[in-house]
PDB file of N, CA, C, O and CB in Angstrom:
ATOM      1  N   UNK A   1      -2.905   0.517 -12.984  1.00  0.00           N
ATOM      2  CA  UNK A   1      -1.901   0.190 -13.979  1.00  0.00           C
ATOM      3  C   UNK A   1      -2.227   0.934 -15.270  1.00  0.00           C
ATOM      4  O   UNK A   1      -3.359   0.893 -15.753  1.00  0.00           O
ATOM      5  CB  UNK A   1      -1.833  -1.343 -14.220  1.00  0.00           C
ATOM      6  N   UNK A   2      -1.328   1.546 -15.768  1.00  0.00           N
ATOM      7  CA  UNK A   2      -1.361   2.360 -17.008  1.00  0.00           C
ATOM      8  C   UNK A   2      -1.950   3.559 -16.616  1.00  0.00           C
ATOM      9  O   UNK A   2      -2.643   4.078 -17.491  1.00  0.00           O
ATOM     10  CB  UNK A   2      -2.112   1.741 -18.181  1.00  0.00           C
ATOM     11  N   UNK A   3      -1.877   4.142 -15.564  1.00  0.00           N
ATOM     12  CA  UNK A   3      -3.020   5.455 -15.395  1.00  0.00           C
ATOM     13  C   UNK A   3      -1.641   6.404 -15.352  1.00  0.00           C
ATOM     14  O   UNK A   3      -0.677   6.184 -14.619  1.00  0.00           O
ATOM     15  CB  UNK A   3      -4.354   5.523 -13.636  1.00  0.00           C
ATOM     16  N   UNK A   4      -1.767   7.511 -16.304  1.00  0.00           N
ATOM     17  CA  UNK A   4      -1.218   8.642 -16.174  1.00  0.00           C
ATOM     18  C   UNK A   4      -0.418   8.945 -14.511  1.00  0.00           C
ATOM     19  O   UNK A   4      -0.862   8.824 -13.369  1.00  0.00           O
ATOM     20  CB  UNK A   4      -2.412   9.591 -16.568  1.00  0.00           C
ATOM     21  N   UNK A   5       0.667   9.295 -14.940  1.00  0.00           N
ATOM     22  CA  UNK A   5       1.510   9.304 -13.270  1.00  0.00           C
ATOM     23  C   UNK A   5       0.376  10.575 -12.539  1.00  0.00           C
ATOM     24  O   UNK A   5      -0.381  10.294 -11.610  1.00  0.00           O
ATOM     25  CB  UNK A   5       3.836  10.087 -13.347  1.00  0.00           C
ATOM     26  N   UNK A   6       0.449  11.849 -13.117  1.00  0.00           N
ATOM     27  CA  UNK A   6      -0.572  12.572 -12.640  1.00  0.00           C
ATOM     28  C   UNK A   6      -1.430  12.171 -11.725  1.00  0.00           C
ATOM     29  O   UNK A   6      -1.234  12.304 -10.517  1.00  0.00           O
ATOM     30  CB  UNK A   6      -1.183  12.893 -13.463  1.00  0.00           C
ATOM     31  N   UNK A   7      -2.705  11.519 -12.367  1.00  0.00           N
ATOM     32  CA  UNK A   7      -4.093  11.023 -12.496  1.00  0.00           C
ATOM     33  C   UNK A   7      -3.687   9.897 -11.082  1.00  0.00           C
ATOM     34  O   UNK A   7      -4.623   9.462 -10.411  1.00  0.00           O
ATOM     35  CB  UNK A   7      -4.607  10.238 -14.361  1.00  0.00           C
ATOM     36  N   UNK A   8      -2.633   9.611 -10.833  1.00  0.00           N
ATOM     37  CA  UNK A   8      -2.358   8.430  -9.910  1.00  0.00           C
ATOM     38  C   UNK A   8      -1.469   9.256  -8.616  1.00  0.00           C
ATOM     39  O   UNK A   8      -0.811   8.751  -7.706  1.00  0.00           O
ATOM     40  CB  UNK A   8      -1.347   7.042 -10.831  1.00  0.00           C
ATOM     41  N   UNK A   9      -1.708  10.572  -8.899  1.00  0.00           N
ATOM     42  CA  UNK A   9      -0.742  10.883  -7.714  1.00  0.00           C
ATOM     43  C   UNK A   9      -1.917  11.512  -7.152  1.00  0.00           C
ATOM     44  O   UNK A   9      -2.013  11.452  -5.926  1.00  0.00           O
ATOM     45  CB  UNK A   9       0.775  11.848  -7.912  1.00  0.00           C
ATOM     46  N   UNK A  10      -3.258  12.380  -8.097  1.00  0.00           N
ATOM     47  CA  UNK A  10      -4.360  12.394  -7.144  1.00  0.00           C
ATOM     48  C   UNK A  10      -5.217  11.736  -6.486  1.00  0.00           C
ATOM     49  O   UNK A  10      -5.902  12.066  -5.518  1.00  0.00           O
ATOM     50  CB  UNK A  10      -4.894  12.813  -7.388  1.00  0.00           C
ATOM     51  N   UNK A  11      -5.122  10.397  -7.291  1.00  0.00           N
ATOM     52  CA  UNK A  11      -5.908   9.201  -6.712  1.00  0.00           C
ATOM     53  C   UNK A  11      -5.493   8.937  -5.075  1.00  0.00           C
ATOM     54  O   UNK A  11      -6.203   9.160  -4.094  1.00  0.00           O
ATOM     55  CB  UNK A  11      -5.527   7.775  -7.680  1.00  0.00           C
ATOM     56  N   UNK A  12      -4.444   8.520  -5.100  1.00  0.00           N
ATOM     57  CA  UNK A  12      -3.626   8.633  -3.549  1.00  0.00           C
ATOM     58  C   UNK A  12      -3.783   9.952  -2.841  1.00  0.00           C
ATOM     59  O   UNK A  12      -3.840   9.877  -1.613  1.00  0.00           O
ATOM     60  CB  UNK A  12      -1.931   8.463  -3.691  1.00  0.00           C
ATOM     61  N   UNK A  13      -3.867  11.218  -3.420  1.00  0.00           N
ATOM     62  CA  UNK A  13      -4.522  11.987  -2.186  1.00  0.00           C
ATOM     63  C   UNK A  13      -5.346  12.025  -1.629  1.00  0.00           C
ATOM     64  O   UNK A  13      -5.416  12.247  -0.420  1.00  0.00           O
ATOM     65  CB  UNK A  13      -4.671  12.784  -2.141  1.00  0.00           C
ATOM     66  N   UNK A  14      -6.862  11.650  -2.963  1.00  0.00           N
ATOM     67  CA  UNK A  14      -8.293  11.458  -2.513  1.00  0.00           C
ATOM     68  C   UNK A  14      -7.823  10.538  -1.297  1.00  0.00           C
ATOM     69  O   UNK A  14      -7.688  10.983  -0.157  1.00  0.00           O
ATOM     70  CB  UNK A  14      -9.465  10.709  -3.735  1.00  0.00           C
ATOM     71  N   UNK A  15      -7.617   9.370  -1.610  1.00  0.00           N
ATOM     72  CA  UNK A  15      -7.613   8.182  -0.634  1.00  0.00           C
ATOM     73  C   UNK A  15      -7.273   8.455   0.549  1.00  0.00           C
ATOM     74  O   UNK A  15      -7.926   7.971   1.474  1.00  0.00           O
ATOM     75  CB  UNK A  15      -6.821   7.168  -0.955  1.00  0.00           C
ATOM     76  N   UNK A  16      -5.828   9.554   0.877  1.00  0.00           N
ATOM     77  CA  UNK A  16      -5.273   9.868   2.100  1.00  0.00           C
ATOM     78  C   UNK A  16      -6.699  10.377   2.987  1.00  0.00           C
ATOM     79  O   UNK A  16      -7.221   9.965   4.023  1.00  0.00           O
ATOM     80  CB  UNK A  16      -3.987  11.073   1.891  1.00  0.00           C
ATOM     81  N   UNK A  17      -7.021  11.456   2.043  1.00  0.00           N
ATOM     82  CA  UNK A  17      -8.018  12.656   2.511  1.00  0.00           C
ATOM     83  C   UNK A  17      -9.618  11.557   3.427  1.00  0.00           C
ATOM     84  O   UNK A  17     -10.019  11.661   4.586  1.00  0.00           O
ATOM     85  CB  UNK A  17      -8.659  13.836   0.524  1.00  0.00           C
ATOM     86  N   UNK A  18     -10.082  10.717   2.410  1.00  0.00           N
ATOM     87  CA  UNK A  18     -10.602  10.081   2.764  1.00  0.00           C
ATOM     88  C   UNK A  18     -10.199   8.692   4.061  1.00  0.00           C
ATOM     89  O   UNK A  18     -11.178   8.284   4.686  1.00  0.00           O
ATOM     90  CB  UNK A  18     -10.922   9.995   1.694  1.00  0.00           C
ATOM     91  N   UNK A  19      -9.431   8.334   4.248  1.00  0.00           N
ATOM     92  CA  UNK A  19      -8.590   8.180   5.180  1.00  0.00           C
ATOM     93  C   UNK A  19      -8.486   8.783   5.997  1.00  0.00           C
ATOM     94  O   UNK A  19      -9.105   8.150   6.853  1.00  0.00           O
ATOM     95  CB  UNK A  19      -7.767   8.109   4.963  1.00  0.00           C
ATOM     96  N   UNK A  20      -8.008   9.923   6.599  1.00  0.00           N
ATOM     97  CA  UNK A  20      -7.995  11.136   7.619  1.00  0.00           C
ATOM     98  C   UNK A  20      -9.550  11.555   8.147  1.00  0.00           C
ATOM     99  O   UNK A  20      -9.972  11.943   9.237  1.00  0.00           O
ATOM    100  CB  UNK A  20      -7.271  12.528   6.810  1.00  0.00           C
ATOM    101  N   UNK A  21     -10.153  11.305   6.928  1.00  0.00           N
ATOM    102  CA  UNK A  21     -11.821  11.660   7.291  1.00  0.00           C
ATOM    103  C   UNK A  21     -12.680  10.586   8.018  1.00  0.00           C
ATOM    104  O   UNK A  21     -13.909  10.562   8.072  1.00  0.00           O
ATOM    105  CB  UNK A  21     -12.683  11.918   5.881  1.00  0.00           C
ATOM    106  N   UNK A  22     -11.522   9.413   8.745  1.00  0.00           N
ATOM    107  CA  UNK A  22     -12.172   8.208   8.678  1.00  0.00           C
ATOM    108  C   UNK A  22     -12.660   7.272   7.726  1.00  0.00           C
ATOM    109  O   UNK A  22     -13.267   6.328   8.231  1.00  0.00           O
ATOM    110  CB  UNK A  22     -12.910   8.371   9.143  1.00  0.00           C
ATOM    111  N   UNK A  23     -12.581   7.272   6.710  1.00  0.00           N
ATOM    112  CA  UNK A  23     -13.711   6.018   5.922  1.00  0.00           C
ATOM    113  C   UNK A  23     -12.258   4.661   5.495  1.00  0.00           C
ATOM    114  O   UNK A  23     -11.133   4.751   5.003  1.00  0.00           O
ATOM    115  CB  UNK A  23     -14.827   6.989   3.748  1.00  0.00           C
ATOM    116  N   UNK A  24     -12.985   3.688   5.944  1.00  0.00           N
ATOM    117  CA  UNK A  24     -12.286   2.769   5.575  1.00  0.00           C
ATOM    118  C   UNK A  24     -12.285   2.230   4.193  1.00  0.00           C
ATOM    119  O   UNK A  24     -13.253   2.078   3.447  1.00  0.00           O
ATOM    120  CB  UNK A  24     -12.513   1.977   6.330  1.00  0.00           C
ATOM    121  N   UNK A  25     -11.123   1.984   3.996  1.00  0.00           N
ATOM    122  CA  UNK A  25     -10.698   1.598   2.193  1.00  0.00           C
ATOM    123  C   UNK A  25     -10.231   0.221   2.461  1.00  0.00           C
ATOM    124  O   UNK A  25      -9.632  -0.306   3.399  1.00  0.00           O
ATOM    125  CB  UNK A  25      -9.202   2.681   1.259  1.00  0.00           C
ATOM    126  N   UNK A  26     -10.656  -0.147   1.441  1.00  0.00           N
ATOM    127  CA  UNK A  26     -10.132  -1.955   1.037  1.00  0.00           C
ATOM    128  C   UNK A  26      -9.000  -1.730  -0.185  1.00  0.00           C
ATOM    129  O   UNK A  26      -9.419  -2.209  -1.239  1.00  0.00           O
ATOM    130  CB  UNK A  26     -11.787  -3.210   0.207  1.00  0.00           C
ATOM    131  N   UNK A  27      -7.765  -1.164  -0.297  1.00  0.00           N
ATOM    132  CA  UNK A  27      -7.210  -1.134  -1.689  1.00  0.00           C
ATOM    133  C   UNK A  27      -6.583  -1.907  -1.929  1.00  0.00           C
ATOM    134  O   UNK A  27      -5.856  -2.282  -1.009  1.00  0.00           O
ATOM    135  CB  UNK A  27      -6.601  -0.267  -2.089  1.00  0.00           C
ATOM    136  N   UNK A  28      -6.435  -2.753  -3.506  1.00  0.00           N
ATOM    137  CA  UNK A  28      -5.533  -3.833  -3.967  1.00  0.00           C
ATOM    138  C   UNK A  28      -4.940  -3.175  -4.984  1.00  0.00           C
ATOM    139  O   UNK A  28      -5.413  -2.791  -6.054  1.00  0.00           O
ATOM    140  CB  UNK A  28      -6.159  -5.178  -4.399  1.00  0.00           C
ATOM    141  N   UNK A  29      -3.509  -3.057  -4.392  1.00  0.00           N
ATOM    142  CA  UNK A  29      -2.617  -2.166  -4.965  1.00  0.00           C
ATOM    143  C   UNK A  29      -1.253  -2.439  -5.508  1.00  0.00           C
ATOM    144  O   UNK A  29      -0.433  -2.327  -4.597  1.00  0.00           O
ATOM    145  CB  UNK A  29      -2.474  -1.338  -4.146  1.00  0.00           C
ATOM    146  N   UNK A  30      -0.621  -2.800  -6.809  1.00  0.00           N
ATOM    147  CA  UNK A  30       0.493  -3.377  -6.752  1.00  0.00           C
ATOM    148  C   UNK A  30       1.823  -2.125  -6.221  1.00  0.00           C
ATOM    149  O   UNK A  30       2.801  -2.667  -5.706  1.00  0.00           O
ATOM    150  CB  UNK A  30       0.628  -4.082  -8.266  1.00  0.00           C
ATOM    151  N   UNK A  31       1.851  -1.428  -6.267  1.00  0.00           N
ATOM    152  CA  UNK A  31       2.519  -0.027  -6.268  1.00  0.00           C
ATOM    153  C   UNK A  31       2.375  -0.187  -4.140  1.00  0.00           C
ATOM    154  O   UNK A  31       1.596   0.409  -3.396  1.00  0.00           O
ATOM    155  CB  UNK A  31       1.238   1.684  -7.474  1.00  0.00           C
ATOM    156  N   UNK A  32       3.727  -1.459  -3.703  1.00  0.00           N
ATOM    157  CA  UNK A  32       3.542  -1.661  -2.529  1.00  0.00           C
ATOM    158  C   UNK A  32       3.772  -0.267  -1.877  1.00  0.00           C
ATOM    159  O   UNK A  32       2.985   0.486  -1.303  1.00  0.00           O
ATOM    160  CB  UNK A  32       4.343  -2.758  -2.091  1.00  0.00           C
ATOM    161  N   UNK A  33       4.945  -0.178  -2.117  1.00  0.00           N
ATOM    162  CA  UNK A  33       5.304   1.246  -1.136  1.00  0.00           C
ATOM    163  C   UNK A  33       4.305   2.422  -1.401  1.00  0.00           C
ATOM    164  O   UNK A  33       4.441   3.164  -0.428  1.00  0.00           O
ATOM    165  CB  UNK A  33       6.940   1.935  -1.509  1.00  0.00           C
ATOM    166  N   UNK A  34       3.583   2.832  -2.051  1.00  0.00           N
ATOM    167  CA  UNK A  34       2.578   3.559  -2.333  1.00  0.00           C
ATOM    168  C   UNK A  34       1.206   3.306  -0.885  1.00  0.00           C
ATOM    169  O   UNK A  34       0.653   3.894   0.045  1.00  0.00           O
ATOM    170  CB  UNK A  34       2.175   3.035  -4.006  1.00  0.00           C
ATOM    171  N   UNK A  35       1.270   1.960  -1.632  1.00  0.00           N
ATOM    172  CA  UNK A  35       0.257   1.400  -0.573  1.00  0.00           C
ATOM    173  C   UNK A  35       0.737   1.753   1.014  1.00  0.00           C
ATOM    174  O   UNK A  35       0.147   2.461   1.831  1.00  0.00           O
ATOM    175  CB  UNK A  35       0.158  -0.341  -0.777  1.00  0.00           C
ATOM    176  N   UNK A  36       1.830   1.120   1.145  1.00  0.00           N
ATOM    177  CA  UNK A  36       1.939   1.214   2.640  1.00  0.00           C
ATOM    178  C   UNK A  36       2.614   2.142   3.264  1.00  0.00           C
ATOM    179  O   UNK A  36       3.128   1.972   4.370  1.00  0.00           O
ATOM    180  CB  UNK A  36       2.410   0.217   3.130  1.00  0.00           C
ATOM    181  N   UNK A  37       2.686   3.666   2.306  1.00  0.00           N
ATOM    182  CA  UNK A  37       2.699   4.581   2.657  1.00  0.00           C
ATOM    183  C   UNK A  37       1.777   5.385   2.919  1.00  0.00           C
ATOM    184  O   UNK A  37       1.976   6.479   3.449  1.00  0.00           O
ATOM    185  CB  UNK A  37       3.230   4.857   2.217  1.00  0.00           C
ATOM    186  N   UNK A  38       0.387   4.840   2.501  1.00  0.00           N
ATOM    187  CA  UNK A  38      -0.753   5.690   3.342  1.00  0.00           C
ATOM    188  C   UNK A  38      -1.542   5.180   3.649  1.00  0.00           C
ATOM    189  O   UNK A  38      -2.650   5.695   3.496  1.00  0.00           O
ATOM    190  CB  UNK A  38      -1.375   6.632   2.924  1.00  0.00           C
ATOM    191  N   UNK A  39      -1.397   3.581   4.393  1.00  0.00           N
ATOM    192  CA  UNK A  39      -2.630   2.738   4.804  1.00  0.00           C
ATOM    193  C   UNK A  39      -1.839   2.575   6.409  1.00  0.00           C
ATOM    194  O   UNK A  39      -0.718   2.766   6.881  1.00  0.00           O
ATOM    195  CB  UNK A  39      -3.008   1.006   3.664  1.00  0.00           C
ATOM    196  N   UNK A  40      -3.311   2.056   6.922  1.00  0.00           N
ATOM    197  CA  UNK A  40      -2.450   1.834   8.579  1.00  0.00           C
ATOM    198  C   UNK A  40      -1.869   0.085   8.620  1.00  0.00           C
ATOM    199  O   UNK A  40      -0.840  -0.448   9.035  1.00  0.00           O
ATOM    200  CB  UNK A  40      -3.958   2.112  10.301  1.00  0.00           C
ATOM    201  N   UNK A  41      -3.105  -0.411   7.967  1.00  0.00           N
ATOM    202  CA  UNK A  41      -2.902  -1.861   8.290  1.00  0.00           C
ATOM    203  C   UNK A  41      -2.693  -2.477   6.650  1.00  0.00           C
ATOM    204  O   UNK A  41      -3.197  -1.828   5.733  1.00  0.00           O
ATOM    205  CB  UNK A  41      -4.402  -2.587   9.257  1.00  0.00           C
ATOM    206  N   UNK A  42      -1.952  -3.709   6.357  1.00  0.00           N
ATOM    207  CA  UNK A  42      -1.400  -4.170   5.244  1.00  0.00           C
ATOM    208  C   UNK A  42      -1.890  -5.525   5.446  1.00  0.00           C
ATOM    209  O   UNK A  42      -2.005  -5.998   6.577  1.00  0.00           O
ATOM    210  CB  UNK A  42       0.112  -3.952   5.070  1.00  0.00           C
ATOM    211  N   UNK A  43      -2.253  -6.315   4.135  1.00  0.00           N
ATOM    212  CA  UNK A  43      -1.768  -7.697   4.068  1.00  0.00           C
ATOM    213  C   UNK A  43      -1.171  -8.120   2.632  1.00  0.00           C
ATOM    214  O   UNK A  43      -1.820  -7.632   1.707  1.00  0.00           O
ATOM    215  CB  UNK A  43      -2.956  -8.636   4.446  1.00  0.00           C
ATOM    216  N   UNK A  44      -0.201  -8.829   2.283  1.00  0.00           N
ATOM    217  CA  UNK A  44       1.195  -8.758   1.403  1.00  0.00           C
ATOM    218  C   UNK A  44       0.271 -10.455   1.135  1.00  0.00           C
ATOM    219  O   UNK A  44      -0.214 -11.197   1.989  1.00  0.00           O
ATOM    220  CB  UNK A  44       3.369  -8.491   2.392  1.00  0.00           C
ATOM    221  N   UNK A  45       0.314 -10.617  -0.462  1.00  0.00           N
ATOM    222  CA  UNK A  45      -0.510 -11.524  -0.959  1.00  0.00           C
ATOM    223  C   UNK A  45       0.273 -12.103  -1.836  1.00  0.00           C
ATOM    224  O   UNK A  45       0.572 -11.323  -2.741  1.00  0.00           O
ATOM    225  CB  UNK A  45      -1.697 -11.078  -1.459  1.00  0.00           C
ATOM    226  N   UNK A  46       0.795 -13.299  -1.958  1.00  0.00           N
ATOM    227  CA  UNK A  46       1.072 -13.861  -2.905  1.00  0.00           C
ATOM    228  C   UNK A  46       0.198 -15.080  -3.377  1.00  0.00           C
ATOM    229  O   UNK A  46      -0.302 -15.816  -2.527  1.00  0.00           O
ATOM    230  CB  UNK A  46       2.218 -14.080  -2.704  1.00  0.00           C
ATOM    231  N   UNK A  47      -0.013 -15.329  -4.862  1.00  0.00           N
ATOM    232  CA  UNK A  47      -0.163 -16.473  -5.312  1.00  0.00           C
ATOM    233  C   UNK A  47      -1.510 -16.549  -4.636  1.00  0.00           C
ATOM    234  O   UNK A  47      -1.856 -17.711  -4.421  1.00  0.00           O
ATOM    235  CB  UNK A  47       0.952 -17.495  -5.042  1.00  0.00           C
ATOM    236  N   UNK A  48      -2.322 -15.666  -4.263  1.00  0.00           N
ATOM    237  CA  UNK A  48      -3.825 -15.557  -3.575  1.00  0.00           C
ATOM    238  C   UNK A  48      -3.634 -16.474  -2.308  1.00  0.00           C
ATOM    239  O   UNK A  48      -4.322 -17.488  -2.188  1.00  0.00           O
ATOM    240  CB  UNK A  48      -5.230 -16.186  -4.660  1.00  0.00           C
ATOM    241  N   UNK A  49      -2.694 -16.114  -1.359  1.00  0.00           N
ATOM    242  CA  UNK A  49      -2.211 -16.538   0.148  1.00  0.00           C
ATOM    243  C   UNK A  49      -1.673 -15.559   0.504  1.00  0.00           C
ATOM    244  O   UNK A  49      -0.698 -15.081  -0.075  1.00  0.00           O
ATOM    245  CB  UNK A  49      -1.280 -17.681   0.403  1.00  0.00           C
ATOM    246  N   UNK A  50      -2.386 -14.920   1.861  1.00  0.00           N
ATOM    247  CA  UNK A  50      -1.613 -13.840   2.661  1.00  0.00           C
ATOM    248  C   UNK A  50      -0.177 -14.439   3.095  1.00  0.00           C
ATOM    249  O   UNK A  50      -0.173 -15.492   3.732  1.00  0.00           O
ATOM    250  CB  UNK A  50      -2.501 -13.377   4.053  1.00  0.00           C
ATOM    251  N   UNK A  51       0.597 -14.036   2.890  1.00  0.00           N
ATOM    252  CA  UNK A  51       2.247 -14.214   3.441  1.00  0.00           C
ATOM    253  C   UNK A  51       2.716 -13.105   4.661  1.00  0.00           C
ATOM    254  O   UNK A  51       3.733 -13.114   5.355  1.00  0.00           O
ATOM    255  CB  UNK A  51       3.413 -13.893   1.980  1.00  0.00           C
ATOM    256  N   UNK A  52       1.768 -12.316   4.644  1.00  0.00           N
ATOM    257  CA  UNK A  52       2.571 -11.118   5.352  1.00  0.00           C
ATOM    258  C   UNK A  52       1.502 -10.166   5.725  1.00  0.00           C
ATOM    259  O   UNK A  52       1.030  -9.619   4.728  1.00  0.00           O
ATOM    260  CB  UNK A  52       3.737 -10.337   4.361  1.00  0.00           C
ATOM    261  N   UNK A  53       0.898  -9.744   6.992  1.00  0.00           N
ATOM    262  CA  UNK A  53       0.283  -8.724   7.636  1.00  0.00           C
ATOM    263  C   UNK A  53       0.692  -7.814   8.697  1.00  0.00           C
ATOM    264  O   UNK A  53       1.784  -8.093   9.191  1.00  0.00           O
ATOM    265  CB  UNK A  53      -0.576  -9.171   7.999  1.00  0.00           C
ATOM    266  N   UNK A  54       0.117  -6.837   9.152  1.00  0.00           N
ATOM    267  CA  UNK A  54       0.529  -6.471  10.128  1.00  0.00           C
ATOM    268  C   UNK A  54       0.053  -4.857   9.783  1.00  0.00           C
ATOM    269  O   UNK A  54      -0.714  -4.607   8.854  1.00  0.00           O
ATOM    270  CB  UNK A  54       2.010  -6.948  10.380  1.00  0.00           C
ATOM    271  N   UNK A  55       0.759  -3.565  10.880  1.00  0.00           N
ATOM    272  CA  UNK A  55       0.463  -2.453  10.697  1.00  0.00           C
ATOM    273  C   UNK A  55       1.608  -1.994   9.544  1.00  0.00           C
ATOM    274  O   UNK A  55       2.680  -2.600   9.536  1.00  0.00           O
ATOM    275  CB  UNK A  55       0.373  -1.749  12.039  1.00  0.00           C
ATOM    276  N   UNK A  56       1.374  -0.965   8.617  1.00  0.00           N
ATOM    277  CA  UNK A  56       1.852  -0.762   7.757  1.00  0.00           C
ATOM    278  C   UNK A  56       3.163   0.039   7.920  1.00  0.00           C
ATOM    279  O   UNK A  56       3.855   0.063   6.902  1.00  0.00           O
ATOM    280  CB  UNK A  56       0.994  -0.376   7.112  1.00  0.00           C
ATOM    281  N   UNK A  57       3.550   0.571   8.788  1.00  0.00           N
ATOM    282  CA  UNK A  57       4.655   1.280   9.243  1.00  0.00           C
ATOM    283  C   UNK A  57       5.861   0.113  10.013  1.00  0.00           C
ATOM    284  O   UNK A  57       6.919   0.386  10.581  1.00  0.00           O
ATOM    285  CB  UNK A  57       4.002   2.489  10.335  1.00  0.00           C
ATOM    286  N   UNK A  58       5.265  -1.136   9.782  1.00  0.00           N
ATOM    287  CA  UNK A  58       5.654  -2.482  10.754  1.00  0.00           C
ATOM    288  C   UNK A  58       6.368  -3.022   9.248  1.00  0.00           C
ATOM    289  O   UNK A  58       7.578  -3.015   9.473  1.00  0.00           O
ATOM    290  CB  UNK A  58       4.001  -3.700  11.682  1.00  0.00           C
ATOM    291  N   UNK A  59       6.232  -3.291   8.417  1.00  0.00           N
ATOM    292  CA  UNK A  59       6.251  -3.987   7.016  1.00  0.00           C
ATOM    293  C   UNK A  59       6.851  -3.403   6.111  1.00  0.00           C
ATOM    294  O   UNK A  59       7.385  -3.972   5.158  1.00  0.00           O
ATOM    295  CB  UNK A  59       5.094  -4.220   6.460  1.00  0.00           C
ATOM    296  N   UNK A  60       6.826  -2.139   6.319  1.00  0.00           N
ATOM    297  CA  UNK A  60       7.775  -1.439   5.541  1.00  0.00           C
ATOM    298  C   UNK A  60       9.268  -1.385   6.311  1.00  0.00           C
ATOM    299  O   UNK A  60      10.287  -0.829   5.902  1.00  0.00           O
ATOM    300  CB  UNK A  60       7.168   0.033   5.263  1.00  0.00           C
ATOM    301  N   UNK A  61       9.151  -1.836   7.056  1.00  0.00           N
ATOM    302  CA  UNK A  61      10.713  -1.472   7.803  1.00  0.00           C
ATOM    303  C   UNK A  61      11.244  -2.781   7.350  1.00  0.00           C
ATOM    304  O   UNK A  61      12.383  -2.967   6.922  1.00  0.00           O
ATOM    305  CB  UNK A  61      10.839  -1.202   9.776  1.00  0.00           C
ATOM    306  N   UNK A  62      10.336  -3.645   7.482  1.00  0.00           N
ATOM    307  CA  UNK A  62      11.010  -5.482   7.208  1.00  0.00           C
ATOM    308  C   UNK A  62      11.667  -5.928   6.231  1.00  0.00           C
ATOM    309  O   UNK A  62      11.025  -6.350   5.269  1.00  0.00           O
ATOM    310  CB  UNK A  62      10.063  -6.563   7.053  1.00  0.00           C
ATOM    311  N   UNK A  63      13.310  -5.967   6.196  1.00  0.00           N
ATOM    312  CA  UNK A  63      13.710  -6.494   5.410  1.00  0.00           C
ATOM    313  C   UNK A  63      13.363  -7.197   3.583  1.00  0.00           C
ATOM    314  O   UNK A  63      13.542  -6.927   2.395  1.00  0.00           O
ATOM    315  CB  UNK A  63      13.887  -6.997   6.221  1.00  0.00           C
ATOM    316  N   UNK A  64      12.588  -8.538   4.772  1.00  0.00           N
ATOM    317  CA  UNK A  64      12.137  -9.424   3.305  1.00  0.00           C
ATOM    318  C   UNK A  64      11.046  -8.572   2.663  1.00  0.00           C
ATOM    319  O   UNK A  64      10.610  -8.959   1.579  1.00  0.00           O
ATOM    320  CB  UNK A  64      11.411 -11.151   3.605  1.00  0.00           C
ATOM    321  N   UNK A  65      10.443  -7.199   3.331  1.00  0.00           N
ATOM    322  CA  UNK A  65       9.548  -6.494   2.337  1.00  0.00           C
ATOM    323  C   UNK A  65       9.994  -5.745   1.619  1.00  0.00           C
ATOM    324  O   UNK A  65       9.542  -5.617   0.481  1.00  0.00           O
ATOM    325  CB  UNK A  65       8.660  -5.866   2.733  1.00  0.00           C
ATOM    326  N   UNK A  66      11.020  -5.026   2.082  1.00  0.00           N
ATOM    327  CA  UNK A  66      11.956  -3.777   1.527  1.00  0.00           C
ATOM    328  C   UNK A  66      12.643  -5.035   0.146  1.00  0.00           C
ATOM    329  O   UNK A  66      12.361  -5.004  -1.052  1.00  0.00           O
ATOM    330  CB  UNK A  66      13.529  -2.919   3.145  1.00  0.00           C
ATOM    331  N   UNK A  67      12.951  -5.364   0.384  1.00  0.00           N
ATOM    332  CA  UNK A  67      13.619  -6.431  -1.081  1.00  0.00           C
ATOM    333  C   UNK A  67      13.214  -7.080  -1.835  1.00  0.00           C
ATOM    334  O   UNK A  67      13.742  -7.256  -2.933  1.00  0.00           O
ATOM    335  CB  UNK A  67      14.303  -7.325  -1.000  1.00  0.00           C
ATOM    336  N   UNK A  68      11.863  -7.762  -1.335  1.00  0.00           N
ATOM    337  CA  UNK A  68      10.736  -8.458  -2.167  1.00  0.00           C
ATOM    338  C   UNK A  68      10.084  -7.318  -3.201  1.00  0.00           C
ATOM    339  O   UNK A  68      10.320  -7.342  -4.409  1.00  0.00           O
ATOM    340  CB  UNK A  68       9.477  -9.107  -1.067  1.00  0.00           C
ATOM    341  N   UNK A  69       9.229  -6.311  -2.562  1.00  0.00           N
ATOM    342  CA  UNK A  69       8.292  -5.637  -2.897  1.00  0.00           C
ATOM    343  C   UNK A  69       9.050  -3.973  -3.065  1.00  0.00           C
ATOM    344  O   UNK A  69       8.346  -3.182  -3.693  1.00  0.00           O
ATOM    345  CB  UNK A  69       7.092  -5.914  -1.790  1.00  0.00           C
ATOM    346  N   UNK A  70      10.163  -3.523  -2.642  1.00  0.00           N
ATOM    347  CA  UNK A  70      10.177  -2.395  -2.957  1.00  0.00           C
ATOM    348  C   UNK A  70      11.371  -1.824  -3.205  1.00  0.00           C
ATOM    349  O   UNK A  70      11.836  -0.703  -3.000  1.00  0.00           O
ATOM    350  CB  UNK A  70       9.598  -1.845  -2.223  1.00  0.00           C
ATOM    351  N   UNK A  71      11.763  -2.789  -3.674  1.00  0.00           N
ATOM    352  CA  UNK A  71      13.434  -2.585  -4.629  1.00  0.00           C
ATOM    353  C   UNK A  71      14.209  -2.284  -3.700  1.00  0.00           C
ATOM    354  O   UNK A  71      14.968  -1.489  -4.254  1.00  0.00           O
ATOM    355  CB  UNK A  71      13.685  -1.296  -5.875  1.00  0.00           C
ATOM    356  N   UNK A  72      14.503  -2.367  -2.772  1.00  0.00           N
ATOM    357  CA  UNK A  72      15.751  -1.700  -1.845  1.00  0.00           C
ATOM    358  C   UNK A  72      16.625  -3.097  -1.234  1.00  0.00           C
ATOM    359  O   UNK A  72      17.608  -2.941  -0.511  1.00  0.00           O
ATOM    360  CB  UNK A  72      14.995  -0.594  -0.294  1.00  0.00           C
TER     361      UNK A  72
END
């Protein structure tokens, strides 16, 4: 939050790169579609209660996520 759009569009490459290289990441990310555009697996947190898991290409298609979390 507040990080230069820049500075936040390389952050997400490192992560991909590292990702592809294997290493597993734990990220807590409000920027959903960001997130679950380059993670495999998701869990969707409200109010510090998982509401919503699954593979990340699974969750982005879902309705109540697309409208909750990513404006559409």
């Amino acid at each position: 939050m507040g990080l230069a759009p820049k500075l936040v569009v390389e952050i997400f490459r490192t992560l991909e790169r590292m990702r592809d290289e294997g290493v597993t990441i734990l990220l807590a990310e409000q920027n959903a579609r960001a997130a679950l555009e380059i993670s495999e697996k998701a869990y969707i947190i409200e109010t510090g209660r998982i509401v919503l898991q699954g593979p990340s290409k699974e969750l982005i298609q879902m309705d109540e996520v697309r409208r909750a979390y990513l404006g559409i």
